[in-house]
C-alpha positions as CSV (number, residue, x, y, z in Angstrom):
1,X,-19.5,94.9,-103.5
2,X,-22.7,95.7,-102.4
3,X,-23.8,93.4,-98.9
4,X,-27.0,91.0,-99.2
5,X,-29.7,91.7,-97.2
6,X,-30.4,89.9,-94.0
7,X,-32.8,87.7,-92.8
8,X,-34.8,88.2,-89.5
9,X,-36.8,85.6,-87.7
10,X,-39.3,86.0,-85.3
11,X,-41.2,83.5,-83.5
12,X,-44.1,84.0,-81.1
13,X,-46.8,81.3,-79.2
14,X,-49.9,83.2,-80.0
15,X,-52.0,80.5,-78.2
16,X,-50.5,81.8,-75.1
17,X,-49.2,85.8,-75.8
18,X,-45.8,85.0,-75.5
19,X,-42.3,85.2,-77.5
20,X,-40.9,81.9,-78.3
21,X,-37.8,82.4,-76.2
22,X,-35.5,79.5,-76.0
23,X,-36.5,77.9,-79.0
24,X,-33.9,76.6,-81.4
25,X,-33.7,77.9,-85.0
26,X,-30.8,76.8,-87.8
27,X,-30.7,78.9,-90.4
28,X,-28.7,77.2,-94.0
29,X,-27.2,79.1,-96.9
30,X,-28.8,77.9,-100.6
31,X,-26.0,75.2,-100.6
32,X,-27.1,73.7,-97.3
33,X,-24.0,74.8,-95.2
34,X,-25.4,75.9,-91.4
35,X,-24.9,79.4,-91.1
36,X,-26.6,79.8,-87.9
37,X,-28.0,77.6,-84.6
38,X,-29.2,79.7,-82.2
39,X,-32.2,80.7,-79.8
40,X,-35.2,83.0,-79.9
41,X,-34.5,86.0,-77.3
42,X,-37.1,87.5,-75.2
43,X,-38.2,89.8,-77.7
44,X,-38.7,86.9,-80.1
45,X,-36.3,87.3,-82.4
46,X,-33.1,85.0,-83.4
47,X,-30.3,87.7,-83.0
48,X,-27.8,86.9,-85.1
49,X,-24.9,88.8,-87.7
50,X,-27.6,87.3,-91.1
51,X,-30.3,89.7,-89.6
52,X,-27.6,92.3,-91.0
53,X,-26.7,90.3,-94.4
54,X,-23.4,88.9,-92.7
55,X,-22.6,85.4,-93.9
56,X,-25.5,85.5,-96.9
57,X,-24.8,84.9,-100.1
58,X,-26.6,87.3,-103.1
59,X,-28.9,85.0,-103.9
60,X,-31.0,81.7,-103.5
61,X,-32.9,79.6,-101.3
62,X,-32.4,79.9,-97.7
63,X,-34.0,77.0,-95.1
64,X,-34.8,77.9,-91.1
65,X,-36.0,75.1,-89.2
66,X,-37.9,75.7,-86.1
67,X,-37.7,72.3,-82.9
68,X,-41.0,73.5,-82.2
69,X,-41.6,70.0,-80.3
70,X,-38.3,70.5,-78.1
71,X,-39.4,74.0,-77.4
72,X,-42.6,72.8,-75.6
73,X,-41.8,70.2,-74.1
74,X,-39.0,72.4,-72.6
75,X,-42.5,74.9,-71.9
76,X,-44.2,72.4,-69.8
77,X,-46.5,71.9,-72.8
78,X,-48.0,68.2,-73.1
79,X,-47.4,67.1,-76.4
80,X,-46.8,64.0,-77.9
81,X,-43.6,62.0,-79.8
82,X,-43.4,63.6,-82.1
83,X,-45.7,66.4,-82.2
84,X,-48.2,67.1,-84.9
85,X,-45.2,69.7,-85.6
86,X,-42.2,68.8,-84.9
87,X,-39.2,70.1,-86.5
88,X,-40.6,72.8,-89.0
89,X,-38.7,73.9,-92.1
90,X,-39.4,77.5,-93.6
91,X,-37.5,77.9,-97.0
92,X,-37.3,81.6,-98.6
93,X,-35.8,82.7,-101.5
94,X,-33.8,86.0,-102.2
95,X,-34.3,87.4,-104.9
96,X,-32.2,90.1,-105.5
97,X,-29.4,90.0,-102.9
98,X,-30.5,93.0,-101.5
99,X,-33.5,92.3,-100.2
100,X,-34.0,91.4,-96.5
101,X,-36.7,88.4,-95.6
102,X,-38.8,88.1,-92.9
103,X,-38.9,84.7,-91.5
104,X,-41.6,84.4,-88.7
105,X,-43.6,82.0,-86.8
106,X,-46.6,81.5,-84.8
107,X,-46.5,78.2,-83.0
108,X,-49.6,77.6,-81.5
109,X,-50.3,74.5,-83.6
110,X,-48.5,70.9,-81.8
């Protein structure tokens, strides 16, 4: 059986040059079971087993969601409750089962 391939996200705050790290990502399979909750590292990237195809089904729609709002708050960052974005879903679809998708972000915009 041939592996899927993985899913890699990346996150930066272009606004200010910097990686994202800290920020919480959860990443869920087509059918909506949570297949990761972790944090952005210091190289901006959510280092995880899915990066590699582990834990991904062939195909479908897969959903991270990015606590932008938390994260900048945690930063220091005045924003308001909620934030203009709060909670961000990204949704991807794999086509094939062997492709691997590139998830990223940019969140400059609260």
């Amino acid at each position: 059986m041939t592996k899927p391939g993985g899913i890699s996200i990346h996150v930066f705050d272009v606004s200010r040059g910097i990686s994202a790290t800290g920020l919480r990502v959860e990443l869920r399979a087509p059918d909506g079971k949570l297949l990761v909750s972790g944090a952005i590292n210091a190289a901006g990237v959510l280092d995880h087993p899915t990066v590699r195809g582990e834990g991904l089904t062939a195909t479908g729609i897969y959903e991270a969601v990015f606590h932008i709002g938390d994260w900048y708050r945690v930063q220091g960052v005045a924003v308001p409750s909620p934030a203009f974005l709060e909670v961000v879903p990204v949704r991807s679809k794999n086509r094939n089962g062997r492709e691997t998708n590139e998830l990223g972000g940019s969140d400059s915009c609260v």
